[in-house]
VOGU-3710 file (C-alpha; in Angstrom, 3 decimals, decimal comma):
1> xxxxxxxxxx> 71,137/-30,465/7,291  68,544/-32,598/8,662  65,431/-30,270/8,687  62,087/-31,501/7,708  58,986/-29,930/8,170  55,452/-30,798/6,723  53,181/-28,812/4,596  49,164/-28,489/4,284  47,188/-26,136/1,916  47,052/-23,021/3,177
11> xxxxxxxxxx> 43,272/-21,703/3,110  42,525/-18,797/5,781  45,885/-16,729/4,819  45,354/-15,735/1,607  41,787/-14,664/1,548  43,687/-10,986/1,922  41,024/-10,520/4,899  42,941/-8,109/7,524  46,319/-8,547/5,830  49,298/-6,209/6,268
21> xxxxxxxxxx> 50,160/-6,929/2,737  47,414/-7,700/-0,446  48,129/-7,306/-3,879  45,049/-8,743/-5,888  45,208/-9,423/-9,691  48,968/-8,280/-9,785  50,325/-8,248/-13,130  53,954/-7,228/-14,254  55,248/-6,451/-17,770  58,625/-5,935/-19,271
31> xxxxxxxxxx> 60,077/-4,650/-22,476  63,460/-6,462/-23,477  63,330/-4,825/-27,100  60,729/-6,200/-29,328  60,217/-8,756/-26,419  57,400/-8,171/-24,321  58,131/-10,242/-20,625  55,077/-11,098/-19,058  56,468/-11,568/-15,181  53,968/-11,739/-13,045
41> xxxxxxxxxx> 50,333/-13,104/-14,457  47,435/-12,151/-12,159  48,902/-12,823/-8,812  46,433/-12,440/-5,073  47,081/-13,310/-2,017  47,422/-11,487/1,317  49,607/-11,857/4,050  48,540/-11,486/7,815  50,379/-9,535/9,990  52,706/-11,787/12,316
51> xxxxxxxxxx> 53,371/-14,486/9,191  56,819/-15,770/8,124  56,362/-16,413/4,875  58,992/-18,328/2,353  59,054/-17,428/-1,141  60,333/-20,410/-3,617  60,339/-20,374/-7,003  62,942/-21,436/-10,210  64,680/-18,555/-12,175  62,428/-16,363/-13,881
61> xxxxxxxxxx> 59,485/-17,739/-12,254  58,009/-14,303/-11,186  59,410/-14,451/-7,254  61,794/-11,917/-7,809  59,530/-9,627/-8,945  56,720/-10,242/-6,753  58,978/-9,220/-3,964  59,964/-5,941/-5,449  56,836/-4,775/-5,567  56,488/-5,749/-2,527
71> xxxxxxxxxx> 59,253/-4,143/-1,202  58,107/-0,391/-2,867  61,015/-0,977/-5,685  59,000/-1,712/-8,604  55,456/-0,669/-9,498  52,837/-3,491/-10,827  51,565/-3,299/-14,779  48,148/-3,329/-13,799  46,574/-4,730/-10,381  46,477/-3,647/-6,817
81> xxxxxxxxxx> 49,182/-3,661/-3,783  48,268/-2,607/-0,176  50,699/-2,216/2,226  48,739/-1,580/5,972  45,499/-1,039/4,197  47,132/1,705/2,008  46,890/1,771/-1,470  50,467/2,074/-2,870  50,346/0,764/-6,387  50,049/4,106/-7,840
91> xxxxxxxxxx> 52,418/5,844/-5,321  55,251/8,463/-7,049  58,799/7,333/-6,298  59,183/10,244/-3,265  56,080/8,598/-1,766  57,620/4,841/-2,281  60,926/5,575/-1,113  58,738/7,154/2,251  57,291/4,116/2,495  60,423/2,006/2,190
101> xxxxxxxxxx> 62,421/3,838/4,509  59,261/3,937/7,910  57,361/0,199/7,029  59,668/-1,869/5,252  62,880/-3,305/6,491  65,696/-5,165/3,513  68,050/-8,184/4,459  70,133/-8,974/1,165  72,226/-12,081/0,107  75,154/-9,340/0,124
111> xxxxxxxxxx> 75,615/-7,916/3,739  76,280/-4,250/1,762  77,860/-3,125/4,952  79,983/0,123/4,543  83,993/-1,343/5,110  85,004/1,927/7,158  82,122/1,835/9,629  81,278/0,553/12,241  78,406/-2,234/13,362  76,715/0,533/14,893
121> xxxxxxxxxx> 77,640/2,848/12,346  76,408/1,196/9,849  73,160/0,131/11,605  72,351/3,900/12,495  72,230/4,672/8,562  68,694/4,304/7,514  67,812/6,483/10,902  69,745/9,558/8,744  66,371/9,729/6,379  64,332/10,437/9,724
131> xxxxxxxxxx> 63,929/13,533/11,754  64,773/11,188/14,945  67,626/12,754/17,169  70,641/11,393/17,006  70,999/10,157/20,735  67,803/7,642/19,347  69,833/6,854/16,619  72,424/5,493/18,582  70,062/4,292/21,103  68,205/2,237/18,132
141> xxxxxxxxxx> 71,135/0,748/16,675  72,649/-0,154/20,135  68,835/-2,013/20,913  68,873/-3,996/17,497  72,735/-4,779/17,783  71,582/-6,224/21,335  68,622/-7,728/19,243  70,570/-9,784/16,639  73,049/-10,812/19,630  75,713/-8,528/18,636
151> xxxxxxxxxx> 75,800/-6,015/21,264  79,427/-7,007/22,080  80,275/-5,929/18,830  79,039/-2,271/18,417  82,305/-0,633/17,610  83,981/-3,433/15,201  84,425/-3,304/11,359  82,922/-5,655/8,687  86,119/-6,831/8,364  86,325/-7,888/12,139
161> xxxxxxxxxx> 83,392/-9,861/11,924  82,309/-13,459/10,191  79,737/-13,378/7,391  77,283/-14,527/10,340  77,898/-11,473/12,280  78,070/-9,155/9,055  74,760/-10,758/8,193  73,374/-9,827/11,738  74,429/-6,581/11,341  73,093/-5,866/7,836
171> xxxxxxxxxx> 69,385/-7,624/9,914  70,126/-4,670/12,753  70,066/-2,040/10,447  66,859/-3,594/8,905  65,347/-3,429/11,981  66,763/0,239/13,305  64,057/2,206/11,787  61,135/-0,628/13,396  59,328/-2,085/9,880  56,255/-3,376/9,779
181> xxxxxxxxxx> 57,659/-6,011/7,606  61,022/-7,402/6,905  61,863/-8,249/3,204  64,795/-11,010/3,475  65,945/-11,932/-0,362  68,138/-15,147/0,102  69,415/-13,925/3,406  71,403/-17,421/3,665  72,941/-17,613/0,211  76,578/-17,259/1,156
191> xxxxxxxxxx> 76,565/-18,320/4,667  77,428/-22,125/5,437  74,697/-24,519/6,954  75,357/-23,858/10,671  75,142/-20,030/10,227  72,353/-20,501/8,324  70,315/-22,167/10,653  71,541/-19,156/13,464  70,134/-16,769/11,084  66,973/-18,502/10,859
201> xxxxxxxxxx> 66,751/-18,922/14,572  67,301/-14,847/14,671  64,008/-14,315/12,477  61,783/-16,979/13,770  62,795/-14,959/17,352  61,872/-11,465/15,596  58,557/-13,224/14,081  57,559/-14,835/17,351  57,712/-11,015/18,879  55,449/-10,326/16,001
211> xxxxxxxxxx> 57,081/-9,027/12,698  55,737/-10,120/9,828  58,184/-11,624/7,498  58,886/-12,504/3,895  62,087/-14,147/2,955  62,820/-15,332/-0,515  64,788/-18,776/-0,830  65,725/-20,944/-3,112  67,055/-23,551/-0,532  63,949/-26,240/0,775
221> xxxxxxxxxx> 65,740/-26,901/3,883  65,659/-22,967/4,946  61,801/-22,538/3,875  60,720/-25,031/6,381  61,632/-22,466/9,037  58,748/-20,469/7,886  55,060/-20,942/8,598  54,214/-20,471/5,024  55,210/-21,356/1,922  54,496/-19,647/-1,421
231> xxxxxxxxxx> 56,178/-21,366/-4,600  55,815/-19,302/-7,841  56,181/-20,784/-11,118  55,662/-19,111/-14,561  54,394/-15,505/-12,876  51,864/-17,221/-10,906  51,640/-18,467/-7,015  51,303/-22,756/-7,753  51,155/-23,589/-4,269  50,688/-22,278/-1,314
241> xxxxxxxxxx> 51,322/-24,277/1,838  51,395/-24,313/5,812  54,470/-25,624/7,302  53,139/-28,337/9,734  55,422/-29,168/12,535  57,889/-26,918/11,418  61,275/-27,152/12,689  62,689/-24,630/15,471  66,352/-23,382/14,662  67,461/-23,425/18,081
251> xxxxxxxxxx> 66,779/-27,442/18,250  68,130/-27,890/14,511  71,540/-26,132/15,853  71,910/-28,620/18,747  72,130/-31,231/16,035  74,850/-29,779/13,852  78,586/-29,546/14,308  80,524/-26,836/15,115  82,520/-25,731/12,030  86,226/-25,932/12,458
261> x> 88,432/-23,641/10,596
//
């Protein structure tokens, strides 16, 4: 995949200043039996609203984590976490699940569509938590199916669709409930390079209009879609870059082949 983009320090976006997300001085233990697992080691940054930010980072080097706490499912050891100028660290899990289900919206490596149900089906689900009618559900689901380019395929199973369009669905239900943020956790791990890239070109589309992003990626052709990139490395952020000329996925798929069965 020929995608290049370059990178220069980035200075203004983590000052916190403003951001939709800050954690400052973040710090995560663990307890593995007499082993105490120090994840995440004094971590601050912010993140403006309207970034797409990439997450990179080896096994074990804190990324995981960071983005669960992120994300409302884990708490922080000691430190801070703001979400919207809100103070969430010390939330109780009713509260955090609250929070998941109105400001944050998931995209996993595993589409965790439901077999039996349909795209719109299963796009309508997080909408069941809400005291919305359900003529908006449907009218949600139907918008973000229409949003991800799958409006054409409202009423077909998982098992009628690619991993591309499962993916897309799985990013229409992420968007049904209308996030603040969208938490993507290698949302191009078992999709092939050309689908990829369509993905990509999906979120860079939904960030343009606004939403802040986060995706987590352990792929360096995929991060350059971002604007930003954060690389962790023993529980701490090492480097944290603007993407300079950064590649747009809609060129990038004009230079790949169509993939033949």
């Amino acid at each position: 995949m020929p995608i290049e983009g370059n990178v220069a320090e980035a200075k203004t976006p983590s000052d916190g200043t403003g951001a939709v997300l800050r954690v400052e001085d973040l710090h995560k233990y663990y307890e593995l039996g007499e082993t105490r697992v120090h994840a995440l080691r004094g971590v601050s940054l912010g993140i403006q609203r309207g970034e797409f930010v990439a997450i990179m980072g080896a096994s074990g080097s804190g990324k995981s984590t960071f983005m669960n706490i992120l994300g409302c499912l884990d708490k922080p050891s000691s430190g801070t976490y703001q979400l919207e100028g809100v103070a969430v660290s010390n939330h109780d899990k009713r509260a955090l699940a609250l929070i998941r289900n109105q400001k944050i919206g998931f995209v996993f490596q595993g589409f965790n569509l439901l077999s039996r149900t349909t795209a719109q089906e299963n796009t309508e689900l997080p909408t069941l938590y809400t005291k919305i009618s359900q003529p908006e559900r449907e009218r949600r689901a139907a918008e973000s199916l229409a949003m991800v380019g799958l409006a054409d395929r409202a009423h077909h199973f998982p098992s009628q669709m690619s991993g591309g369009q499962q993916q897309r669905v799985a990013i229409a239900r992420a968007l049904v409930n209308r996030p603040s943020i969208l938490l993507a956790d290698e949302p191009t791990g078992n999709l092939d390079s050309r689908t990829s890239v369509e993905i990509m070109g999906i979120f860079q589309k939904l960030n343009d209009s606004g939403l802040t992003i986060v995706l987590v990626t352990h792929e360096h052709d995929i991060s350059q879609f971002a604007k930003r990139i954060l690389v962790f490395r023993d529980g701490k952020v090492r480097r944290d870059d603007l993407v300079v000329n950064r590649p747009k996925a809609d060129e990038v798929l004009k230079t790949l082949p169509t993939l033949e069965d």
